[in-house]
VEXDREN-2710 file (C-alpha; in Angstrom, 1 decimal):
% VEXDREN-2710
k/r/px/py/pz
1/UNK/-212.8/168.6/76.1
2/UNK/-210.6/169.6/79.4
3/UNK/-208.0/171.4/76.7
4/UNK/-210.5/172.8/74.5
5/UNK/-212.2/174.9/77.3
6/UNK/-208.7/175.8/79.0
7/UNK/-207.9/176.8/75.0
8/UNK/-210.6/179.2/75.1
9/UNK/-210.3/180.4/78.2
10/UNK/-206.6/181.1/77.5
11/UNK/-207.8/183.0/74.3
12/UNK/-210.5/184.6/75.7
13/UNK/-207.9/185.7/78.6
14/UNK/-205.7/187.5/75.5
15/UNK/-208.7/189.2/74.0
16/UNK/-209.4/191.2/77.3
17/UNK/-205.9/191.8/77.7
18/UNK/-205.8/193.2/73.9
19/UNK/-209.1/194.8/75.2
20/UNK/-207.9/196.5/78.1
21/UNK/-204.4/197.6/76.1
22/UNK/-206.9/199.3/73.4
23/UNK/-208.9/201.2/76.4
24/UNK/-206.0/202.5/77.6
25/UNK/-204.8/203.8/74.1
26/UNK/-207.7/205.3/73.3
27/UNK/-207.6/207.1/76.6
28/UNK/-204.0/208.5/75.6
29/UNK/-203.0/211.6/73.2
30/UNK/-201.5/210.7/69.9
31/UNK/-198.7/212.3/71.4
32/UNK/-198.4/210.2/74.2
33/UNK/-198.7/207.0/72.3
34/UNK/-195.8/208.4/70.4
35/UNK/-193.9/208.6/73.4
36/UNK/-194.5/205.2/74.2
37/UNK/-193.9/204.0/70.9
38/UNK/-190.1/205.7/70.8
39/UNK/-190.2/203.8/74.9
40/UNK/-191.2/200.2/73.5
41/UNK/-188.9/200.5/70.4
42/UNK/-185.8/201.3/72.6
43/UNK/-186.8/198.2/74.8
44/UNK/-187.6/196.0/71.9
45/UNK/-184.1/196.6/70.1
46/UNK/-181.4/197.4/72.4
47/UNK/-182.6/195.8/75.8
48/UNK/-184.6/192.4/74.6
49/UNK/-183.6/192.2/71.2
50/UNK/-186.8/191.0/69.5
51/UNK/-186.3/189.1/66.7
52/UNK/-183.2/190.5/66.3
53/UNK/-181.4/187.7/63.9
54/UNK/-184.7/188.1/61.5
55/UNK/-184.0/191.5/61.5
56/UNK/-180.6/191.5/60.8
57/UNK/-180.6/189.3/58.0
58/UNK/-183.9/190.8/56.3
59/UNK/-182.1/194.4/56.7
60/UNK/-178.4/193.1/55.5
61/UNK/-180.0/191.2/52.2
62/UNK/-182.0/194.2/51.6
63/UNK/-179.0/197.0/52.6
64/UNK/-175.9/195.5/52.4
65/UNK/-174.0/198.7/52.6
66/UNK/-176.0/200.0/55.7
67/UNK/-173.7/200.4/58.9
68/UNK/-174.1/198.7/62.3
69/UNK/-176.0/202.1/63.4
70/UNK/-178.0/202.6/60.2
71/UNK/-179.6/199.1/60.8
72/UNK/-180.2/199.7/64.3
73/UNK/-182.0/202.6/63.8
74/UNK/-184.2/201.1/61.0
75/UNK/-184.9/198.6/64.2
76/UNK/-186.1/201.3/66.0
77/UNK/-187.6/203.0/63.5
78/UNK/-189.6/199.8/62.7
79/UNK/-190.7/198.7/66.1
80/UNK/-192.1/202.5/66.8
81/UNK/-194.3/202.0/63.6
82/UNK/-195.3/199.1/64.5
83/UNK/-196.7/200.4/68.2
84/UNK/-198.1/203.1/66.1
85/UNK/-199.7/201.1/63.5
86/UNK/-201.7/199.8/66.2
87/UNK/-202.4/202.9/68.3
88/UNK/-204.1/204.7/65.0
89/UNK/-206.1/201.5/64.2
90/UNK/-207.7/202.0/68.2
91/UNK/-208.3/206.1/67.6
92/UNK/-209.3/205.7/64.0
93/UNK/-212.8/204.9/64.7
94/UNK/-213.6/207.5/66.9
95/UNK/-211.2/210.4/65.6
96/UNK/-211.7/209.7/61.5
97/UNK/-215.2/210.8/60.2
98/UNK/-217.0/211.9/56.6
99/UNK/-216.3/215.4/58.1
100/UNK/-212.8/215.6/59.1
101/UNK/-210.7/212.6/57.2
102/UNK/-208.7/214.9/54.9
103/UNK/-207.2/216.6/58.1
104/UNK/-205.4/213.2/58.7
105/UNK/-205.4/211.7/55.1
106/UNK/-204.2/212.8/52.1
107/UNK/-204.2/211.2/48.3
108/UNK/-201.8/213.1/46.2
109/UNK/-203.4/211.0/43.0
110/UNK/-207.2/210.5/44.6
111/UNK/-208.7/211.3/41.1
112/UNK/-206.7/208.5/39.0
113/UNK/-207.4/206.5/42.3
114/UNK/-211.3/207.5/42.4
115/UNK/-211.9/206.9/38.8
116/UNK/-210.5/203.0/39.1
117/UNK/-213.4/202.7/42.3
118/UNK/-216.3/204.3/40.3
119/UNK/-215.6/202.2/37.2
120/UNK/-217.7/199.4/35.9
121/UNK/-215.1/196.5/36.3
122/UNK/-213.4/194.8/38.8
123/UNK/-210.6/195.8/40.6
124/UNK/-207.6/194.5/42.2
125/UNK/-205.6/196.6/44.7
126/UNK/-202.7/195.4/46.3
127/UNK/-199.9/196.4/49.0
128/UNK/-197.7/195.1/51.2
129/UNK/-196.8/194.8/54.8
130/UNK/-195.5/198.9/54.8
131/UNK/-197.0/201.8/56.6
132/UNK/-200.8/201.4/58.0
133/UNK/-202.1/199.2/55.6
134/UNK/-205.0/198.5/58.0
135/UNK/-206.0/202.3/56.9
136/UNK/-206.6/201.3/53.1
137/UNK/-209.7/199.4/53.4
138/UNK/-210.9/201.8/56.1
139/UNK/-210.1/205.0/54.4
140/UNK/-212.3/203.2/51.3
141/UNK/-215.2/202.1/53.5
142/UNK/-215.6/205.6/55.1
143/UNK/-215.0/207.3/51.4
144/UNK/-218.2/205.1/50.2
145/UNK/-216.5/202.0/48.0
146/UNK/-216.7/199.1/49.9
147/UNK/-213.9/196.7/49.8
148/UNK/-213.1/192.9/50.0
149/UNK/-210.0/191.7/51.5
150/UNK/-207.9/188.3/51.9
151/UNK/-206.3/187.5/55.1
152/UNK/-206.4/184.5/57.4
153/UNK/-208.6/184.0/60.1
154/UNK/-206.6/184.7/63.5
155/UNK/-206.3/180.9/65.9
156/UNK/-208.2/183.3/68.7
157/UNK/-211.7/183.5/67.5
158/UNK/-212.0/186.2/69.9
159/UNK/-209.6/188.4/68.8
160/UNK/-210.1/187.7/64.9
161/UNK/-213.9/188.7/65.9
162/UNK/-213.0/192.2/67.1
163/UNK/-210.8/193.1/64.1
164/UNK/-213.2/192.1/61.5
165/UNK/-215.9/194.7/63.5
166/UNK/-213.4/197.3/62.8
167/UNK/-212.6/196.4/59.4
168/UNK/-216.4/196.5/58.7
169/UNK/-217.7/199.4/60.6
170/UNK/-216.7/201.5/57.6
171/UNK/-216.9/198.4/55.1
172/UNK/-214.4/196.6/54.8
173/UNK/-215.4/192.7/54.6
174/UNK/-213.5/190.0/55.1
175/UNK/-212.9/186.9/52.5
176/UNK/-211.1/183.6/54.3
177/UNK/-207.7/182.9/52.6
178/UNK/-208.5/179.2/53.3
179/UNK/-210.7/178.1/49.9
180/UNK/-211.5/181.6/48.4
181/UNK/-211.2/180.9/45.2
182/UNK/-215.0/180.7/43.9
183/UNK/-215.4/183.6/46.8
184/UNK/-213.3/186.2/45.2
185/UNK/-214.2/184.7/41.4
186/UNK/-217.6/185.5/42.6
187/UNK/-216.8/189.0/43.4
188/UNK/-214.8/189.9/40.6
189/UNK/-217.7/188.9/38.6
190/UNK/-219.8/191.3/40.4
191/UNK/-217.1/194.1/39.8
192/UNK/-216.3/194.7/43.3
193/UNK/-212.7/195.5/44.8
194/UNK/-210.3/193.1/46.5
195/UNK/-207.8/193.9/48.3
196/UNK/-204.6/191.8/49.0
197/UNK/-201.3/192.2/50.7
198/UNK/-198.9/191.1/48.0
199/UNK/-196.0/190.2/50.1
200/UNK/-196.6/186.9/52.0
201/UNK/-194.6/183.8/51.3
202/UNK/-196.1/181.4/49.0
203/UNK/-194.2/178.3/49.5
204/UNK/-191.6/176.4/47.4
205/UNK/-194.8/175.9/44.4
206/UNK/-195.7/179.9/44.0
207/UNK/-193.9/182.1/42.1
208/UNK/-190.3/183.1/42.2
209/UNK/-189.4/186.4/41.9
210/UNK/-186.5/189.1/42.7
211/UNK/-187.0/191.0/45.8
212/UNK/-184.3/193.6/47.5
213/UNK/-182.1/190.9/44.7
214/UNK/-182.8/187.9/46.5
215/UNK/-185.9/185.5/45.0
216/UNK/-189.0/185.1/46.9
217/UNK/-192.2/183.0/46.9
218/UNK/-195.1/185.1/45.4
219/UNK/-198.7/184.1/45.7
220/UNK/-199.9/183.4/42.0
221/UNK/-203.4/184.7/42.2
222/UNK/-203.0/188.5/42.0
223/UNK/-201.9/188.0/38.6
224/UNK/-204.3/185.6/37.8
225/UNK/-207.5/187.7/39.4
226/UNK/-206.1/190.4/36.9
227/UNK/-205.7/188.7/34.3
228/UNK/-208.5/186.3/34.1
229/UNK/-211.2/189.4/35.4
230/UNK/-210.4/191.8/33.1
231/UNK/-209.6/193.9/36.1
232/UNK/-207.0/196.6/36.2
233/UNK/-204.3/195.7/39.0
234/UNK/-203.1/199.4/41.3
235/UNK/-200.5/199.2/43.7
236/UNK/-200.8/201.4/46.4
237/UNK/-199.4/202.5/50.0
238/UNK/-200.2/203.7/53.3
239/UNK/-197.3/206.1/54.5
240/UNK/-197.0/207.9/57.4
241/UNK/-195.5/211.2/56.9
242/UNK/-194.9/212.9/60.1
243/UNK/-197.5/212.8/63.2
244/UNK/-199.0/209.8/63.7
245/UNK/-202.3/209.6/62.2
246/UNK/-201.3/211.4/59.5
247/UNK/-200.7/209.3/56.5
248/UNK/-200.7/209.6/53.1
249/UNK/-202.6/207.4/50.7
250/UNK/-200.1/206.9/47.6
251/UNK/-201.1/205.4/44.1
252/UNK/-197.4/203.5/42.9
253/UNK/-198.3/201.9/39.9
254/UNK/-201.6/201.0/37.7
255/UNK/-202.0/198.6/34.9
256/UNK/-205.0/197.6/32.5
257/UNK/-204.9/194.2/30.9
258/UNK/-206.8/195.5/28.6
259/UNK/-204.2/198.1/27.3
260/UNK/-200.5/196.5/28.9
261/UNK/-197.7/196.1/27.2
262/UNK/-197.6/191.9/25.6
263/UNK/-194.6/191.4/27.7
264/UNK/-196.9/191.7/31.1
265/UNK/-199.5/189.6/29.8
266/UNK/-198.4/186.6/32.0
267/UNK/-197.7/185.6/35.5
268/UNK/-194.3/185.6/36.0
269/UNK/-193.7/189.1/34.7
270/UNK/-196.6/190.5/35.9
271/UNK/-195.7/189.4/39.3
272/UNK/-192.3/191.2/38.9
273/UNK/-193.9/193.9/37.7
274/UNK/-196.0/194.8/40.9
275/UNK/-193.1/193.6/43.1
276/UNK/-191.1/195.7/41.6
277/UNK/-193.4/199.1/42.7
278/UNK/-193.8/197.6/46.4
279/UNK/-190.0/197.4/46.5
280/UNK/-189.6/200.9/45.2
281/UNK/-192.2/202.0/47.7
282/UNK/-190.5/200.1/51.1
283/UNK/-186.9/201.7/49.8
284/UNK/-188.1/205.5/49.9
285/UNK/-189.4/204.8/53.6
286/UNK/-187.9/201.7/54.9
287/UNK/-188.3/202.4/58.8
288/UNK/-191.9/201.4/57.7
289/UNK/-191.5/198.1/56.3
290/UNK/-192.3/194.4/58.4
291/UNK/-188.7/193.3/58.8
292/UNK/-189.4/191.2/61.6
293/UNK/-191.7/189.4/58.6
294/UNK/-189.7/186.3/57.1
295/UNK/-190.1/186.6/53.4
296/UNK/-187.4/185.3/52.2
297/UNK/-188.4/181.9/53.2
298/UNK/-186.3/178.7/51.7
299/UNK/-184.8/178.7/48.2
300/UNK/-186.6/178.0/44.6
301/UNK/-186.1/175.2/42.3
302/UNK/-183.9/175.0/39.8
303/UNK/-186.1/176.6/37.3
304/UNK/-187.8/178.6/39.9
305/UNK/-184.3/180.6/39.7
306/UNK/-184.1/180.7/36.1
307/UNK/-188.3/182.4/36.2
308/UNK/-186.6/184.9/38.9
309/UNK/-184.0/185.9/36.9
310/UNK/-185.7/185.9/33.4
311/UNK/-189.0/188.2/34.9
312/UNK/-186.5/190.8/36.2
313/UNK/-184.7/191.1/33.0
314/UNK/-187.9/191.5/31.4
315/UNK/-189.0/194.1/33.6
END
């Protein structure tokens, strides 16, 4: 009992810390929290070295032919972003409105992306660990389509509580990774949207596929909510394309099972096939990716290799 109540102390501790840190951001220009993004970046690469071997590795497999000062200033890059990230998610509230959004948002494709939202089916959307991706469901919510999303629940219940109120303040719900299978069956059924970041490791039983040429572990239900919900499958992006809080909502690829090609029609390559369009999106702006994020994690079987190989050629 003594350790549990020192656990949530300890974790109630962090939450006003995070608490405190968001006051003060809020308080700040987005100017400012540019400044100290550039501030936190310099200290996180060339005076602590954060992660640094993660980095390295992650940005040699994906770059090989990147210089010594072209991977050091992806670092950068990636750490400022990061501070960013988290400064617009503390504004966005209070700054983005039904009024005002398209002075900080723009959606180069928002009518292909619109039609998928007001149509009669179920829809999967999915992106990666790249740009704001915090700003999707939002950006939905406050537009009027209410989204459902798949993500673990934080250790510090504290902490987990305060981000689901933002995600839902504009309506963005929450579905537990842990056993949401019959939850997310349940809202496919219903023809709602899900939301899912595509790029987490899977383990050594998911599904193998090429990414930046080396294989990693993909999650097999994406494919399988597609495929088994009639639902089309759109990958999409949250860049940010100058100032911070300016970002730009980008529509990568779209598929119907009902009308792809007989080659996707399977796990494997239609894994591939939406990796594929996140890879293509983290190459055009790669100061924007998660590098410190391990996903190349372990190596496949045998025949997980042969899969990787195979669903690249067919793509």
């Amino acid at each position: 009992m003594e350790r549990t109540a020192i656990g949530k102390l300890a974790d109630w501790a962090v939450y006003a810390v995070l608490r405190l840190v968001i006051c003060v951001v809020q308080a700040m220009s987005l100017d400012a929290c540019r400044g100290l993004a550039r501030w936190i970046a310099w200290l996180a690469v060339d005076l602590l070295r954060v992660r640094d071997q993660v980095l390295e590795e992650n940005l040699r497999q994906a770059f090989p032919d990147a210089t010594e000062a072209r991977r050091r200033d992806l670092k950068r890059q990636m750490w400022e972003h990061l501070v960013l990230m988290v400064c617009e998610i503390a504004h966005a509230p209070r700054r983005i409105h039904q009024t005002n959004w398209y002075r900080y948002l723009s959606i180069p494709e928002r009518r292909r992306l619109v039609a998928h939202l007001l149509e009669d089916r179920p829809l999967v959307m999915v992106s990666g660990h790249f740009g704001n991706f915090e700003m999707a469901g939002f950006t939905a919510g406050l537009l009027g389509f209410p989204t459902y999303a798949i993500a673990r629940e934080l250790d510090n219940r504290y902490v987990h509580r305060y981000l689901d109120d933002f995600r839902r303040v504009k309506g963005q719900y929450m579905i537990s990774k842990d056993g949401s299978a019959n939850e997310v069956k349940e809202h496919l059924d219903r023809r709602r949207t899900i939301l899912l970041l595509a790029d987490q490791h899977a383990g050594p039983k998911g599904c193998w596929i090429e990414f930046f040429r080396r294989p990693a572990s993909y999650h097999k239900a994406v494919a399988v909510f597609a495929l088994t919900a009639d639902a089309p499958l759109v990958v999409c992006s949250v860049r940010r394309t100058g100032k911070p809080m300016h970002l730009e909502i980008g529509l990568e690829g779209e598929v119907d099972p009902r009308t792809m090609p007989a080659e996707l029609k399977g796990i494997e390559p239609l894994t591939q096939w939406y990796n594929d369009r996140l890879e293509a999106i983290v190459r055009r702006t790669p100061g924007q990716y998660w590098w410190l994020h391990r996903r190349w994690k372990g190596e496949p079987p045998k025949k997980g290799r042969a899969a990787a190989r195979s669903s690249r050629q067919a793509a």
